[in-house]
N, C-alpha and C positions, 0 to 999 in steps of 0.2 A: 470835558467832564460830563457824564449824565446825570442828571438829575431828576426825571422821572421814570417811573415802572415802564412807560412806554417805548422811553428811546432805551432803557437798556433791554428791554425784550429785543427790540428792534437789534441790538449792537449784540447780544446775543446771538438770532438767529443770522444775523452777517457770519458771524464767526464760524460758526455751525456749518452753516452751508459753503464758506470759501474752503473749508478741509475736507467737505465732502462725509461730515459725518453721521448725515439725517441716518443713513441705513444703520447706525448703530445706536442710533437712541431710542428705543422701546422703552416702554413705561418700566418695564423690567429692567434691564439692564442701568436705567438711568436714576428706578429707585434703590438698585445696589448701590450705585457710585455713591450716591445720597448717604446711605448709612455707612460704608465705608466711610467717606467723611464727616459725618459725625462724629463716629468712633472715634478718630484721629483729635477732633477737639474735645472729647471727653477726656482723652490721654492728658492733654495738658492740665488739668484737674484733677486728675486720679491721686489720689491719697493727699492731697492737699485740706487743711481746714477751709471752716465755713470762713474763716476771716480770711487765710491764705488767698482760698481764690478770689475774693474782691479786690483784693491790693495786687496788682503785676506789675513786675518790673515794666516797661518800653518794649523791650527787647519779646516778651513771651505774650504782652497785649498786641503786639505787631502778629507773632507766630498765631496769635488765637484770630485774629482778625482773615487770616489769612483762610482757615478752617472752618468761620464761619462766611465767607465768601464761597470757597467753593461749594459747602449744603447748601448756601442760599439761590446759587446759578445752577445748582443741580434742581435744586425742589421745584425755578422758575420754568427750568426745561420742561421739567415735567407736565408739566400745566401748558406747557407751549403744544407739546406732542398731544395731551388730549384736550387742548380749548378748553380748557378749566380756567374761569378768570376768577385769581386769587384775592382781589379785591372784593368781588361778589363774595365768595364761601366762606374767605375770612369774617366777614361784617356777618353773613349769615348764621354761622356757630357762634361769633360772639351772642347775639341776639338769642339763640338757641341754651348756649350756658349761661344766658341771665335768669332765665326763664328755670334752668334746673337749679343754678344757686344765688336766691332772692337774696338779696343783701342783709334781712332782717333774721335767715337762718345759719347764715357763715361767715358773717362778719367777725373776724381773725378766726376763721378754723380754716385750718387744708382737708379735713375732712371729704369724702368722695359725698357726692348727692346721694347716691341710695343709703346711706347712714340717718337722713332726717327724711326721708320718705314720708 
């Protein structure tokens, strides 16, 4: 089992380079696959309610987990190919969207920040 970012990058790029598939993962190519699956777990949602999609059977939270696994190995690649570490940039935008939405001007709004500008 892995259990941290590190050993599964690691068990990633294992994977990656025993198939010999470094030549085909460009930022390009690897952020289509990315949105193709996405797509693919949006599908399992598509015309569902807001309650619908909270509640899933076993059977389609498996299928959904499955769709959010491969976005998530695809987005990791990504960041593999261009030394992006996703731990930095994550904490960094969060830090970034604190700053655009203070707590004291959207607290319960989804509101975009240039609305209270």
């Amino acid at each position: 089992m892995t259990d941290s970012l590190n050993e599964l990058k690691q068990k990633l790029e294992d994977f990656v380079t025993a198939r010999d598939w470094t030549q085909f993962h460009s930022p390009k190519n690897l952020s289509m696959a990315m949105i193709v699956e996405a797509a693919e777990l949006v599908e399992h949602f598509q015309w569902n309610t807001e309650a619908e999609s909270c509640t899933l059977s076993a059977e389609k939270r498996e299928q959904v987990g499955h769709e959010l696994a491969d976005t998530f190995v695809y987005l990791l690649r990504i960041a593999q190919v261009l030394e992006i570490d996703l731990i930095e940039v994550a904490n960094a935008k969060i830090a970034l969207n604190a700053e655009k939405y203070p707590v004291d001007k959207v607290r319960g709004s989804n509101a975009k920040y240039t609305k209270y500008l």
